[in-house]
VOBA-1610 file (N, C-alpha, C; in pm, whole numbers, padded with zeros to 5 digits, always signed):
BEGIN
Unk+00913-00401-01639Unk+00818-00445-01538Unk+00835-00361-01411Unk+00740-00311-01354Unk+00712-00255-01251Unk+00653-00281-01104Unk+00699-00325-00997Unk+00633-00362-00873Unk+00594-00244-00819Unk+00458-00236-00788Unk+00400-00144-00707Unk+00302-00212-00570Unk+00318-00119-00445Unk+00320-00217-00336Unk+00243-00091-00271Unk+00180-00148-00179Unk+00156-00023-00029Unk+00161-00131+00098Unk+00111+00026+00188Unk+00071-00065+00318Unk+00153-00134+00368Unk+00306-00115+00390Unk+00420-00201+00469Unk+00374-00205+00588Unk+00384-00126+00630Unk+00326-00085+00774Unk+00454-00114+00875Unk+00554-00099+00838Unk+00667-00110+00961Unk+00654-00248+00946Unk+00698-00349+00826Unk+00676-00455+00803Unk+00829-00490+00752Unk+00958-00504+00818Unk+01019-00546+00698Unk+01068-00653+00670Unk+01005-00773+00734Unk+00996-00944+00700Unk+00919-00940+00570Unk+00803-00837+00553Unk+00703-00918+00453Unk+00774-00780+00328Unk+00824-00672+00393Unk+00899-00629+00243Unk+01010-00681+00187Unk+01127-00736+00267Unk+01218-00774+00210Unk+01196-00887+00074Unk+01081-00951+00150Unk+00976-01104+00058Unk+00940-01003-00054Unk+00895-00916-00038Unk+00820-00913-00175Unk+00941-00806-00262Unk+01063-00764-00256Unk+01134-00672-00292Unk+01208-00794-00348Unk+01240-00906-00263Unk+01299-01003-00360Unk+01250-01116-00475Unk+01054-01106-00419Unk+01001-01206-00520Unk+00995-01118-00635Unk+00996-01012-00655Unk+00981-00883-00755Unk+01088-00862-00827Unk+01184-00866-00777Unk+01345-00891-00885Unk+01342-00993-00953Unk+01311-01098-00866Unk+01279-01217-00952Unk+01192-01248-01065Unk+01087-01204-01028Unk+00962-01227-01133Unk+01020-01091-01259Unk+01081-01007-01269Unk+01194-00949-01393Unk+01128-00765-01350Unk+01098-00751-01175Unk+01070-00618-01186Unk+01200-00536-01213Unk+01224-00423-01239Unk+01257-00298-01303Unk+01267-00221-01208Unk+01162-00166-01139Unk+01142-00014-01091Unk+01033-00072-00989Unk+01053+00020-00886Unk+00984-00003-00767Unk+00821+00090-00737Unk+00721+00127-00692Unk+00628+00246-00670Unk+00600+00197-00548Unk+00606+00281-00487Unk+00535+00269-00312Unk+00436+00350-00287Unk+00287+00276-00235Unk+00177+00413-00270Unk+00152+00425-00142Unk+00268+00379-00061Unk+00227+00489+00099Unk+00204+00399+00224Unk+00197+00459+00345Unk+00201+00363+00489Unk+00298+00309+00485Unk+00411+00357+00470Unk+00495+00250+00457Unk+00587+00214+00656Unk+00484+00303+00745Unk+00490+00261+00865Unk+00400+00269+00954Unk+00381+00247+01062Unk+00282+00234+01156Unk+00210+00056+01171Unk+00203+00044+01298Unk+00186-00098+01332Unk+00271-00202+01333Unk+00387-00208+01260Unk+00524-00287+01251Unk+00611-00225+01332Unk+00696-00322+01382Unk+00807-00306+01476Unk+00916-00232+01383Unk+00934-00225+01281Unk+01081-00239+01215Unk+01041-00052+01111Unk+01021-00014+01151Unk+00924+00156+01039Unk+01091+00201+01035Unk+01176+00225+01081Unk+01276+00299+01006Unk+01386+00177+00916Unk+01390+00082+00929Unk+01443-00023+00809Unk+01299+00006+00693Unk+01154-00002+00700Unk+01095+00025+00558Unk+01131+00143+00520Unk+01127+00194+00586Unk+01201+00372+00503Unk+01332+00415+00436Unk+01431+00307+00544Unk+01546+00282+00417Unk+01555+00181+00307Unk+01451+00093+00313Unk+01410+00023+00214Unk+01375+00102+00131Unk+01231+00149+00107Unk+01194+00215-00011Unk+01251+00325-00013Unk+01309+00401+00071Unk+01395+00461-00016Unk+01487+00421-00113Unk+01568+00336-00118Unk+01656+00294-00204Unk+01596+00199-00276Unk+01534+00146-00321Unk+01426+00087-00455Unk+01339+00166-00468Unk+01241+00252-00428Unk+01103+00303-00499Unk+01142+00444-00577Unk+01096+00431-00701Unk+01126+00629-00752Unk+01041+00645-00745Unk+00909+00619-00719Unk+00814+00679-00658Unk+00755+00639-00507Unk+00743+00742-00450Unk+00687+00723-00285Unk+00604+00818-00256Unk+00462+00736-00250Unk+00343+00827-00216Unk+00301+00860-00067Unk+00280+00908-00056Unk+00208+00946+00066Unk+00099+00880+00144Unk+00072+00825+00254Unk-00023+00763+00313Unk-00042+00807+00439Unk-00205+00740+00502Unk-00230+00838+00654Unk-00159+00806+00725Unk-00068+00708+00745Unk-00002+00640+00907Unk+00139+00720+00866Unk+00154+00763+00718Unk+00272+00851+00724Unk+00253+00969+00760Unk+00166+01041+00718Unk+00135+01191+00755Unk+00112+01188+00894Unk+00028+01093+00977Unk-00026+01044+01108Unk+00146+01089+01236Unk+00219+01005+01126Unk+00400+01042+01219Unk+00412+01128+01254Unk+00408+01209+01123Unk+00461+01357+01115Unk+00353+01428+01194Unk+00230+01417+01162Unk+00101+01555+01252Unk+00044+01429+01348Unk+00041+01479+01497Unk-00009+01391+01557Unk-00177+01432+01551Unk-00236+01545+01485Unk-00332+01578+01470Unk-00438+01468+01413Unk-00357+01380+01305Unk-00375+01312+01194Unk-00436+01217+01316Unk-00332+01170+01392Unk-00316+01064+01455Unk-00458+01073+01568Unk-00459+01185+01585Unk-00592+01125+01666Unk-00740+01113+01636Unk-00768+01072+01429Unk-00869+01025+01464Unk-00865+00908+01407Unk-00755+00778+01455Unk-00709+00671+01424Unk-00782+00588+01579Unk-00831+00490+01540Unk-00817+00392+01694Unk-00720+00397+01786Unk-00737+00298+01906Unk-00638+00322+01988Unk-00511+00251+01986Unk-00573+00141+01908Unk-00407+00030+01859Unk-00307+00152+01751Unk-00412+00202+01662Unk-00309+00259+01579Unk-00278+00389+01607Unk-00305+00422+01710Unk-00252+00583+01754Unk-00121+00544+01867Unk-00130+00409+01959Unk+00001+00325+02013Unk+00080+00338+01937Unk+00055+00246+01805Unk+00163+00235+01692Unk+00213+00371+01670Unk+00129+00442+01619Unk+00191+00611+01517Unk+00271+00667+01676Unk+00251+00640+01777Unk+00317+00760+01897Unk+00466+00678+01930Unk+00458+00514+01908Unk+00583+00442+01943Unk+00702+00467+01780Unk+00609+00432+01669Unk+00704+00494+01574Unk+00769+00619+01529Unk+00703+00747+01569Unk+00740+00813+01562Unk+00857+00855+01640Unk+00862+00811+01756Unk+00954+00808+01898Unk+01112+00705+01817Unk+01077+00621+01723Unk+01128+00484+01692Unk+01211+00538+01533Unk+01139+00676+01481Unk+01248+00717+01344Unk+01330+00800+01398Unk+01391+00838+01290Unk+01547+00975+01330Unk+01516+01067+01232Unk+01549+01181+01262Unk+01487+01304+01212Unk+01512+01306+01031Unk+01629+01239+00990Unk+01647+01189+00849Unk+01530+01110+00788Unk+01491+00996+00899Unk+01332+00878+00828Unk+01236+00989+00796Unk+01242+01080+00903Unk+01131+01157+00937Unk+01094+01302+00798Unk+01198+01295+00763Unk+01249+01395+00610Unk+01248+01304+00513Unk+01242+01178+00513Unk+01229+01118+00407Unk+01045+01105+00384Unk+01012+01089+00475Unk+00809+01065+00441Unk+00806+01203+00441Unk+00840+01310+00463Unk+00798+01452+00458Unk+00844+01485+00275Unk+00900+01396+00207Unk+00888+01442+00079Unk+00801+01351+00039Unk+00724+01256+00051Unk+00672+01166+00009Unk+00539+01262-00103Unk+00474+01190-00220Unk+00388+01293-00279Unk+00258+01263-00265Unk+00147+01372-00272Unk+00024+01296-00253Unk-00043+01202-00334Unk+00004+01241-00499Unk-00067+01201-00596Unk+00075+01229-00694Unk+00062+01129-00774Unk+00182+01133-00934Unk+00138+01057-01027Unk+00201+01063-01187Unk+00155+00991-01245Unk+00267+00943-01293Unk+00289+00802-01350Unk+00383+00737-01359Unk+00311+00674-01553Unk+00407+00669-01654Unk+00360+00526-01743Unk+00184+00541-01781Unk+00146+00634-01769Unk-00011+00670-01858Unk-00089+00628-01677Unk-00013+00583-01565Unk-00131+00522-01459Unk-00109+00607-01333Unk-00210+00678-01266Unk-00252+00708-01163Unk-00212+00685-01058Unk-00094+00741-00951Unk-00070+00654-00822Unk-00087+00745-00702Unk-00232+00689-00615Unk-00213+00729-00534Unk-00256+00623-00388Unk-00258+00679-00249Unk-00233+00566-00139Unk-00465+00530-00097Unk-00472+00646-00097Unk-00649+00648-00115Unk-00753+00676-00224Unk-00799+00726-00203Unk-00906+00772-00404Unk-00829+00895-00385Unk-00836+00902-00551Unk-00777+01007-00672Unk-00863+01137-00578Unk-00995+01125-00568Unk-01131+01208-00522Unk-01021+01289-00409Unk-00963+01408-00386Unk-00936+01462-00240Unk-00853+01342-00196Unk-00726+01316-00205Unk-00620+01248-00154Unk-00623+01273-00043Unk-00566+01384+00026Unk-00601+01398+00188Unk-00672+01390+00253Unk-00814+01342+00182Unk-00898+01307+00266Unk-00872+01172+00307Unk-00798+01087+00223Unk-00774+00895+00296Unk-00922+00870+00273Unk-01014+00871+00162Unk-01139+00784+00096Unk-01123+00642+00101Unk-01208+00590+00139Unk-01202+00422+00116Unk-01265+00394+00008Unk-01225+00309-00064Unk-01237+00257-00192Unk-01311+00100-00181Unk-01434+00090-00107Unk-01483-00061-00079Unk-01587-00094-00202Unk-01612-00040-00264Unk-01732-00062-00347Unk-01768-00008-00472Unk-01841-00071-00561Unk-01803-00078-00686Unk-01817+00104-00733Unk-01953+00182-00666Unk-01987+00304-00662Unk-01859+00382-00643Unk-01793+00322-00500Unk-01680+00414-00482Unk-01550+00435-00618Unk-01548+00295-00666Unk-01467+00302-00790Unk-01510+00384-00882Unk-01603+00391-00905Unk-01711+00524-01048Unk-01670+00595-00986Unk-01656+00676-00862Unk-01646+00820-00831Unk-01481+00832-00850Unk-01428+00717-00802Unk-01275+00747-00811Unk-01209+00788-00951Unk-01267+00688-01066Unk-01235+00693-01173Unk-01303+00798-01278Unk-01359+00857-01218Unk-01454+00981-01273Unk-01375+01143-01319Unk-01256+01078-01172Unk-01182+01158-01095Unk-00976+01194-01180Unk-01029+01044-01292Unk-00881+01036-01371Unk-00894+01017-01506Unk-00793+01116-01547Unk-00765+01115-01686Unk-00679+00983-01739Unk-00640+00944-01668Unk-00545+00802-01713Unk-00650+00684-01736Unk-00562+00567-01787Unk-00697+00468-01802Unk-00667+00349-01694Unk-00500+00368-01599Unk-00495+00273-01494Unk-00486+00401-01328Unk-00545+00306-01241Unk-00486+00389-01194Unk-00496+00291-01055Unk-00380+00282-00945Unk-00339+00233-00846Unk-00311+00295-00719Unk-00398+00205-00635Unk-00459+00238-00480Unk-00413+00161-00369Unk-00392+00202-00222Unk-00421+00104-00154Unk-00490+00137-00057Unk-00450+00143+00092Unk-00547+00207+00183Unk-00652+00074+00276Unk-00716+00025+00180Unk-00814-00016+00236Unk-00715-00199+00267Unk-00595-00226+00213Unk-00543-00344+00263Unk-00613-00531+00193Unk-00695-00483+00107Unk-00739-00588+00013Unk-00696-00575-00124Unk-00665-00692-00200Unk-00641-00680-00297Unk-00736-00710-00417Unk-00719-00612-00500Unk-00851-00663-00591Unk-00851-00547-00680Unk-00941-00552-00824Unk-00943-00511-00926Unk-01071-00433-00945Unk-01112-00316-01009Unk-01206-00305-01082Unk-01221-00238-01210Unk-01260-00296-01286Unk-01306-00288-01434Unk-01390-00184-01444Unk-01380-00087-01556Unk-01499+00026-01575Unk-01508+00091-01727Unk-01639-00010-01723Unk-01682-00001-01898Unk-01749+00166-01832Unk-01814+00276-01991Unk-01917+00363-01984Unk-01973+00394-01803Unk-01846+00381-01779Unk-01895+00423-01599Unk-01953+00352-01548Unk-01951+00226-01566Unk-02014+00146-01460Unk-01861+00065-01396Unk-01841+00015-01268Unk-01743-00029-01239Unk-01758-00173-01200Unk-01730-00283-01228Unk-01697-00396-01242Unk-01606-00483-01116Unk-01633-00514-01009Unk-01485-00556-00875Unk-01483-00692-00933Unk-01345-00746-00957Unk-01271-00856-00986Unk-01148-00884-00904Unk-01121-01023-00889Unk-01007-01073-00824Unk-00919-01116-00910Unk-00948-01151-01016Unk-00876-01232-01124Unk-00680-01196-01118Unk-00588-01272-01098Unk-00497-01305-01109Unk-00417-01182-01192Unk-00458-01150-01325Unk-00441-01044-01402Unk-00562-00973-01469Unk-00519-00873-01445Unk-00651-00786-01522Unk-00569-00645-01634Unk-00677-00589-01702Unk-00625-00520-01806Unk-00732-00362-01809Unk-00719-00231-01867Unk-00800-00182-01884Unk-00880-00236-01995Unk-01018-00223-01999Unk-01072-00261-02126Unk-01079-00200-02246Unk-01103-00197-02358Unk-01132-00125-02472Unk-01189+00031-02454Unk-01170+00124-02443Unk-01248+00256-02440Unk-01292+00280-02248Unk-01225+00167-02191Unk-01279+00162-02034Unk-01120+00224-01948Unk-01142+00184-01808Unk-01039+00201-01738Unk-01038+00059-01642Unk-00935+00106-01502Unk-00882-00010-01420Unk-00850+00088-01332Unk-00941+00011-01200Unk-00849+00063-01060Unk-00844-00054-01024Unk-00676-00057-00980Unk-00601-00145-00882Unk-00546-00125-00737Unk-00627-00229-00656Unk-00605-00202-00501Unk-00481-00312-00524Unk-00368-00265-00452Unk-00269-00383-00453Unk-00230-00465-00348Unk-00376-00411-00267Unk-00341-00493-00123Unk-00209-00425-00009Unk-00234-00521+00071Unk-00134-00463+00161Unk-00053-00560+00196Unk+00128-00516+00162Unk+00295-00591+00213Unk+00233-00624+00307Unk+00236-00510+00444Unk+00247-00577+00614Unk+00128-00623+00667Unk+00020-00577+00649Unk-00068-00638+00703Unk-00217-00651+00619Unk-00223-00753+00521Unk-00323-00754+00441Unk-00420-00822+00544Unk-00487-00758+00466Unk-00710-00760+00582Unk-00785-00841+00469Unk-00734-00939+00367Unk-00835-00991+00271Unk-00825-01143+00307Unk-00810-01165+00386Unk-00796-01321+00455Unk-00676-01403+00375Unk-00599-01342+00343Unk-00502-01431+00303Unk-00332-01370+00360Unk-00294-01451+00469Unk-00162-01387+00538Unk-00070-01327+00453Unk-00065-01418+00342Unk+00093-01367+00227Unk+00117-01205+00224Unk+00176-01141+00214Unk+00214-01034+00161Unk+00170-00977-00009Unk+00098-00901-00020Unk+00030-00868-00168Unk+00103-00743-00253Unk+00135-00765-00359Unk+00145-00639-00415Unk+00124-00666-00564Unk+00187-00570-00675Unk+00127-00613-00845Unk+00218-00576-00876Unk+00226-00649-00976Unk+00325-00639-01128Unk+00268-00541-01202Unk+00329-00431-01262Unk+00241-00394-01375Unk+00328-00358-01503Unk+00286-00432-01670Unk+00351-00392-01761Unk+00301-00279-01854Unk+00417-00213-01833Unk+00357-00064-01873Unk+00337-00104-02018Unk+00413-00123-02080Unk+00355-00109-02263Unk+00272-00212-02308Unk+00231-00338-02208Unk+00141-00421-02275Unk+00001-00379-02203Unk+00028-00282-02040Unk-00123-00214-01998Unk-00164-00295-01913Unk-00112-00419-01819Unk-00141-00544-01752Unk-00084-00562-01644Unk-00175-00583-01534Unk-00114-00576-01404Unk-00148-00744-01365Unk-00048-00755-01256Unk-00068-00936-01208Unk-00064-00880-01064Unk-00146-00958-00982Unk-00137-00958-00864Unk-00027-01077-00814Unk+00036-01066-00704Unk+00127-01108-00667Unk+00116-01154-00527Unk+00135-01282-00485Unk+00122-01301-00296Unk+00281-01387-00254Unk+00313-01337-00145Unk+00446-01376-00154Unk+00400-01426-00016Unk+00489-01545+00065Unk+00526-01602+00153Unk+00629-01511+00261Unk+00608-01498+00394Unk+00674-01472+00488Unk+00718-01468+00621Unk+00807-01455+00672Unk+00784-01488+00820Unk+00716-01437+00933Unk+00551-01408+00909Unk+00508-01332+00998Unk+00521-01365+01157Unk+00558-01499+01163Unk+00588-01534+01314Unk+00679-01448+01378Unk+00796-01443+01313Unk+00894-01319+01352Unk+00838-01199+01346Unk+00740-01170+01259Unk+00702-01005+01236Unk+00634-01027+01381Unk+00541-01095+01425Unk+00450-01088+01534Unk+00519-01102+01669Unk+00645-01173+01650Unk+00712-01135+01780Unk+00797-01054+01766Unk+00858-00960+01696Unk+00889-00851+01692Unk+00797-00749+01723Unk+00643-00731+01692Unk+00585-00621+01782Unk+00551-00670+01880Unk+00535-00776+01942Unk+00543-00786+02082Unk+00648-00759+02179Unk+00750-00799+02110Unk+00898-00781+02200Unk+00893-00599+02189Unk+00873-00544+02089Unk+00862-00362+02125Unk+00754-00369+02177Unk+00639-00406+02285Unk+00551-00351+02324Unk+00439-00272+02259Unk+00415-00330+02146Unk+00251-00277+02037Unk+00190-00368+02083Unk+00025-00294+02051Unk-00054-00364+02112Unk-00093-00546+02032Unk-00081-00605+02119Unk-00074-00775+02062Unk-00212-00813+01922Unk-00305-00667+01910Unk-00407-00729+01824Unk-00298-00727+01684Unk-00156-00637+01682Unk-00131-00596+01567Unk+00000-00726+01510Unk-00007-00788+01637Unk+00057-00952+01580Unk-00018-00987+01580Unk-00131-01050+01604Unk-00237-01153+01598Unk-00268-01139+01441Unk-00298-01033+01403Unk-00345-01023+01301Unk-00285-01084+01178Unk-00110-01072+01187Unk-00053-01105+01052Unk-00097-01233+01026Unk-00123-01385+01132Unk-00121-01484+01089Unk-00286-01532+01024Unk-00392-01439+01064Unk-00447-01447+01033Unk-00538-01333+00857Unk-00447-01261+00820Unk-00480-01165+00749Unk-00587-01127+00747Unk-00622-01073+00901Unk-00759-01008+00862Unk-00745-00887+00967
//
């Protein structure tokens, strides 16, 4: 069994939650598909986190955003605060650890990357069922796992048409594929506070979505006590 997660975001109340509901539930092996800072108080504890559980660590914009402040300025103004205080906030080691991070890998027959397969560096949003056809157009595998956009959710794709589902577990279909958004650890945007990520079993082909419980009260006064801007606590209790 495999936990694959994104989107910490300098979160490490809601990673520690899901690194331990994931041992539990009989994960194996870790995948991190990226962001694993910006907007959280705590970005160099997630980096020694997934470093030491994930063998895979993908690449995401609020990571590249650290490293090139180029990145960073065509982010809003909350999250260009965040990327200029975290970057100030790693040590030149955190900072070598997201500089190996990869854009795109394949893991177990499935696809991992932090935006669409389509031009990784571009950071594509993946909102709609169209966008899934182009993504999956884009892969030879028949799973393949996303995050980026901070919702969790499924889509199904018979003969190229793509299918969006929420369902609990989902599967590729017969002669079809599966893209999986796995939501977002630190700050999920799908109205539900928990922390999100998926199970996935490689030889039966089946991913479970996963919502774990955490202390975002502490996460939210922890970026207040560092001085981020207050929309980026407000937000955890409300997941949106």
């Amino acid at each position: 069994m495999i936990a694959v997660f994104s989107d910490v975001h300098g979160n490490a109340h809601a990673l520690e939650a899901v690194l331990n509901d994931a041992r539990s539930a009989g994960a194996r092996d870790f995948y991190s598909l990226g962001d694993v800072v910006g907007y959280g108080a705590h970005p160099a504890r997630c980096v020694e986190l997934v470093e030491e559980t994930a063998s895979v660590k993908v690449f995401g914009n609020h990571d590249a955003a650290v490293l090139n402040p180029a990145v960073a300025r065509q982010f809003r103004a909350h999250a260009r605060t965040a990327v200029d205080w975290t970057r100030d906030a790693l040590s030149e080691r955190d900072l070598e650890r997201l500089e190996a991070y990869e854009f795109v890998t394949c893991r177990h027959g499935a696809r991992l990357v932090h935006a669409s397969p389509v031009r990784p560096e571009d950071w594509t949003y993946i909102l709609r069922s169209r966008d899934a056809e182009q993504a999956m157009r884009a892969v030879a595998e028949d799973i393949c796992f996303v995050g980026h956009t901070h919702t969790a959710e499924a889509y199904v794709v018979r003969d190229g048409i793509a299918e969006r589902t929420c369902d609990a577990s989902v599967a590729p279909p017969d002669g079809g594929s599966l893209l999986v958004n796995v939501g977002s650890v630190g700050q999920p945007r799908d109205g539900d506070p928990r922390a999100s990520y998926a199970l996935f079993d490689s030889r039966a082909r089946t991913v479970s979505f996963r919502r774990v419980e955490y202390d975002h009260a502490s996460a939210a006064r922890d970026i207040l006590a560092a001085g981020l801007p207050h929309r980026l606590a407000d937000r955890l209790e409300s997941g949106r």
